[in-house]
N, C-alpha and C positions, 0 to 999 in steps of 0.2 A: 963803935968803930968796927964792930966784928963783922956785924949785920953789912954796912956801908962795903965793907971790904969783901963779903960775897960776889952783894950785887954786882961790884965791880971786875968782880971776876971771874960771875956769870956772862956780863956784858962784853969782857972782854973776852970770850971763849966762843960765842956767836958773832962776836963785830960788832955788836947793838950798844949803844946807851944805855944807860941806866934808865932813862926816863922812857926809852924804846921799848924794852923788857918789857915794863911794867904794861905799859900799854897792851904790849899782848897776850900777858897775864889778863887782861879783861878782856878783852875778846874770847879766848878761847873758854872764859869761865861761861859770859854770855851764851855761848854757843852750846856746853855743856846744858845750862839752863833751856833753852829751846828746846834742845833734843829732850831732855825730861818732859818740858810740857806737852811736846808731840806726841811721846811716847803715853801720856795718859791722857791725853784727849786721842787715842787711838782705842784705845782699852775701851774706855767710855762710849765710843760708838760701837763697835764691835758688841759690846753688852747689850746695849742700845737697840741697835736688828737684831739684834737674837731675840731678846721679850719682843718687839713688832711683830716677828714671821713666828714664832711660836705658837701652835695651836692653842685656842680659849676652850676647856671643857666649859659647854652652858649646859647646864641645870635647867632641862626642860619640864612643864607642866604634865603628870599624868595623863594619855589620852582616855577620851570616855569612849566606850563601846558600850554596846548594846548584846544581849545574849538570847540564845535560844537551847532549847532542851531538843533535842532529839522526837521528833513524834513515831510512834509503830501503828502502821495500821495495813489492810489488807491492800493489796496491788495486784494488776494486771499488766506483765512486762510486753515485750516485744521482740522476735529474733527475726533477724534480715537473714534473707537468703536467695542467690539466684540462680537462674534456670532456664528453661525453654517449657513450651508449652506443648502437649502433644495428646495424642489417642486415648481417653483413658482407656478405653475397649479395644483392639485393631481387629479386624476379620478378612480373610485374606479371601479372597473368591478365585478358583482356578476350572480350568477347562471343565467339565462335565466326565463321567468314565466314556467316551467317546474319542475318534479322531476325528479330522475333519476341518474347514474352513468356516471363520466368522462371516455370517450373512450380512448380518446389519447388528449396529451400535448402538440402543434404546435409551443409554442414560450419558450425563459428564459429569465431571467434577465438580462437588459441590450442588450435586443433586442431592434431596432428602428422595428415600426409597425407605418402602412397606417389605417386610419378610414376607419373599414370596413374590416379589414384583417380576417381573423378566429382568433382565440388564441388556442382554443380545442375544443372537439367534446363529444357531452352528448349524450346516449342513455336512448329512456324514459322509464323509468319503469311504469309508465300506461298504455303504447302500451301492451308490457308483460300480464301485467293482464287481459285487454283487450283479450287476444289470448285465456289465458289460462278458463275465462269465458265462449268465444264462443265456444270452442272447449268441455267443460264438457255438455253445450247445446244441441252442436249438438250430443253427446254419447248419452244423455237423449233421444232425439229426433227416435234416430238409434233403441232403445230398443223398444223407443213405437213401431216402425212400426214393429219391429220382434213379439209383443205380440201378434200386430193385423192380421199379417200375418197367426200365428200360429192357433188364434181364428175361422178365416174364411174358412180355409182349414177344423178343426175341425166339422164344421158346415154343411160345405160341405157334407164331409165323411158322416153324421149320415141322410143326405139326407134332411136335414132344408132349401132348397134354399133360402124361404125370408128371412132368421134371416143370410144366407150364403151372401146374397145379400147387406144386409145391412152392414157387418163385411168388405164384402170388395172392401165396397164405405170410411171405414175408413181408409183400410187399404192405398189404393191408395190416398188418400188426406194426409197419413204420408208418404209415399214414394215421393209425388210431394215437399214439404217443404223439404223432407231430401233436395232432386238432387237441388233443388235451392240455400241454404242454401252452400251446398257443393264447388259450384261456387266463393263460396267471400272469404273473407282474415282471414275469424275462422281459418281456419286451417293452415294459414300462421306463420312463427314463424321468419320472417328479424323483428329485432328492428329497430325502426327507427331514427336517426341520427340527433341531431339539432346542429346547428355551433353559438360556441359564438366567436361574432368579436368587434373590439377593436373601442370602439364609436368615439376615436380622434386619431388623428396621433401622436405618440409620443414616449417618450423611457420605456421599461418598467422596473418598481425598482422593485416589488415583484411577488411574482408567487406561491399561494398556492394551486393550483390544480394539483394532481396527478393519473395518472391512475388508475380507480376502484374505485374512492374517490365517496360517496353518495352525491348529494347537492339536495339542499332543494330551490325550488323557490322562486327566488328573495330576498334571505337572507344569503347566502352564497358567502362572499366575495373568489374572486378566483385570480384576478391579479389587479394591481397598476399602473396609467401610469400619466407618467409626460409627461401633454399634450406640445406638440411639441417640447420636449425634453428639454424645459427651464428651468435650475438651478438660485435659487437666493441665495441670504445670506439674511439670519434675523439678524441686527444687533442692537443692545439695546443702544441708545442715551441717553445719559446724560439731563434731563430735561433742564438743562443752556443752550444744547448746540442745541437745538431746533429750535430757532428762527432763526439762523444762517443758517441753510440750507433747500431747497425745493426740490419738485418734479420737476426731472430731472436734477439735480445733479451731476455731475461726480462723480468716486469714484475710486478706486487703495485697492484691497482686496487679503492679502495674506492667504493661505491654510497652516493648520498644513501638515508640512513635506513637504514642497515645498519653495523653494527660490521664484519662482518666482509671480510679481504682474497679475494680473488677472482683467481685466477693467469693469466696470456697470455703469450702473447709475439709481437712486434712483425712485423706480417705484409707491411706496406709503410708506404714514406716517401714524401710529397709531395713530388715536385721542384720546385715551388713555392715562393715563400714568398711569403706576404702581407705589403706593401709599406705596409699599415698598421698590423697587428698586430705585425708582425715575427717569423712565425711560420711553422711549416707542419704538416700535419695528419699523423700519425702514427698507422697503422691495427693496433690490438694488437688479437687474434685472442683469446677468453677461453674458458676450459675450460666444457662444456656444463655450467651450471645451472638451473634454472628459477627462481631468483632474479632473474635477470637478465632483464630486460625494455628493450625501445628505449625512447631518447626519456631514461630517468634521467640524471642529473647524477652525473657521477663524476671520480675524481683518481686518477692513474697514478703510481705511481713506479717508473720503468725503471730496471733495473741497466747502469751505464755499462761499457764496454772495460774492463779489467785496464791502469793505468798504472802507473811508475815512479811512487813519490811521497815528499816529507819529511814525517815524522809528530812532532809534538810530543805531549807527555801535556796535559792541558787546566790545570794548575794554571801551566806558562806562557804558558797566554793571555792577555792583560788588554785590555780595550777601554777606549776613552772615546768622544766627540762625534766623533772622528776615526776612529774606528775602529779595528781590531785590530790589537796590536802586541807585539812581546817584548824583551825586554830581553837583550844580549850582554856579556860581556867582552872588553875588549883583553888584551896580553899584563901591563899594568901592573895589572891588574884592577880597570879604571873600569867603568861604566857604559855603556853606549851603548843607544839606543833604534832597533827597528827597525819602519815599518806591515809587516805580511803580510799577506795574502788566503788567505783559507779556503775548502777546499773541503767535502766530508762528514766527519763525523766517524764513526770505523770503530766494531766493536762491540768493540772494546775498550777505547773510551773515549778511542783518541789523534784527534788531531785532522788531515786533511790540510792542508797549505803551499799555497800555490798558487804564491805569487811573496814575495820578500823576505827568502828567505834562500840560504845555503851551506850543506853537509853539515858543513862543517866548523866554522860556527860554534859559539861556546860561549854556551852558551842559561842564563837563569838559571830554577830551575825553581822555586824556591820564597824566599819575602820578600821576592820584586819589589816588593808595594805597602808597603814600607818602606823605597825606595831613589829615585833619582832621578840624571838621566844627568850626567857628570862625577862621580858618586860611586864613593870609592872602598870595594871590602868583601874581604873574608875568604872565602875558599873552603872551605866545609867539604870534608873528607875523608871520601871514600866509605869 
């Protein structure tokens, strides 16, 4: 009765039936019911994608490498360096101690000439003046004797023999100097001819004397010889790379615009070094060709001293941003990463060490770029 007398009084508190209530007591428990099951089949998926997108660690196979030891043996490096080619000797040729005008031009550029050859031919202009002094002299000279000539016949005439007598003991003492005087080279007018010759044997690069040209004793440059025709290169060494090479040297030097290599070898070293370059000039001596001309732009590469060196094969090199490096094992056979420094690579393909290893290390020589340091791999068997 109690129970019946709620519901009734629920029902009648809403408006609803008793049998209307009830009804919506089930629905809304349904509803209840749904929302739980959504609410865990929500969970359940969300779980769900998370293990799907969640990274898998896989458990990969040791990889096998292969190894190598370090070999030391003797080398012959390389330093690059460039330059221009030029005189190894220069010899300056200048007027003669003379003044004077060039007669004629006997040799050009790119003549070889004999020490001692002529080059041109100067006529003095002092001889000249010389000519034309002696010769206003002797007019002077001609005049007096015609005054005194004139004087003494004068003398004569008017019947003054001593004063006639005396006129012409002058006269005949200017006619003896004229006839004397007449005899020599006043009145000659050949210039005379001095030959300049080439003081060493050699090839000539310049030639500034031309026909009719005035020069000037002993200051007038006239021609340019590259004594015995020897071309060098001047090339500009790297201050590092210094110590590495000496006098007499081989060397291999290619010319702008030329394939081919050109042989020397290193004839002196600047004790200098230029303090903005950082460099010093280094004179390699080249085998006579007539390819070779001054002034070209060229690149040397000199054979360095024979050193002790570590040589790797090239398939454990590997570079990145950082530069060159190889990979070692421990005794547990991890990984370890080592930079080294390179120096030439030989003609067999290995490559010099410079710094960053032992002889003794164990070098991995192949599937490096399939490993990475704290890894551990597999030794193949040689």
């Amino acid at each position: 009765m109690t129970h019946d007398h709620d519901q009734n009084s629920e029902a009648d508190h809403f408006g609803l039936t008793a049998e209307e209530l009830a009804q919506a007591k089930r629905h809304r428990l349904v509803i209840i019911i749904l929302g739980i099951l959504a609410t865990a089949l929500l969970i359940i998926f969300i779980a769900w994608r998370a293990k799907v997108t969640a990274p898998v660690r896989i458990i990969a196979e040791p990889v096998h490498v292969s190894t190598v030891v370090p070999v030391q043996r003797s080398v012959t490096g390389m330093v690059s360096a460039e330059g221009h080619l030029a005189p190894a000797r220069e010899v300056v040729v200048n007027a003669p101690n003379i003044d004077g005008k060039i007669v004629k031009v006997l040799v050009a550029v790119g003549d070889k000439v004999q020490a001692g050859q002529p080059l041109a031919l100067v006529g003095h202009s002092s001889s000249d003046q010389n000519n034309f002094e002696q010769l206003a002299l002797a007019e002077s000279q001609q005049a007096d004797m015609t005054i005194a000539e004139s004087e003494y016949k004068r003398a004569e005439a008017a019947g003054d023999t001593t004063l006639a007598e005396i006129l012409k003991k002058d006269y005949d003492a200017a006619a003896r100097h004229l006839r004397h005087k007449s005899g020599k080279k006043a009145r000659q007018k050949a210039v005379t001819l001095t030959p300049i010759t080439a003081p060493v044997s050699g090839l000539v690069l310049s030639c500034t004397a031309e026909k009719g040209m005035a020069v000037i004793s002993n200051s007038t440059e006239l021609f340019r010889i590259a004594e015995k025709g020897e071309i060098e290169m001047q090339a500009n060494v790297a201050e590092k790379d210094l110590p590495s090479i000496s006098v007499g040297a081989s060397a291999d030097v290619k010319i702008a615009g030329s394939d081919n290599n050109f042989s020397g070898r290193i004839a002196s070293i600047s004790p200098v070094v230029d303090n903005v370059t950082h460099s010093a000039t280094v004179h390699i001596l080249l085998d006579d060709n007539p390819a070779l001309k001054a002034g070209v732009s060229a690149e040397a590469h000199i054979h360095t001293m024979p050193v002790q060196a570590l040589l790797l094969p090239e398939s454990a090199i590997m570079s990145d941003d950082t530069g060159h490096y190889v990979y070692s094992l421990d005794d547990g056979n991890a990984i370890a990463r080592h930079q080294v420094t390179l120096g030439q690579k030989t003609s067999d393909g290995q490559w010099e060490v410079l710094s960053g290893l032992q002889k003794q290390d164990n070098i991995v020589a192949s599937s490096g770029s399939m490993v990475s340091p704290g890894d551990r791999v597999i030794v193949d068997k040689k």
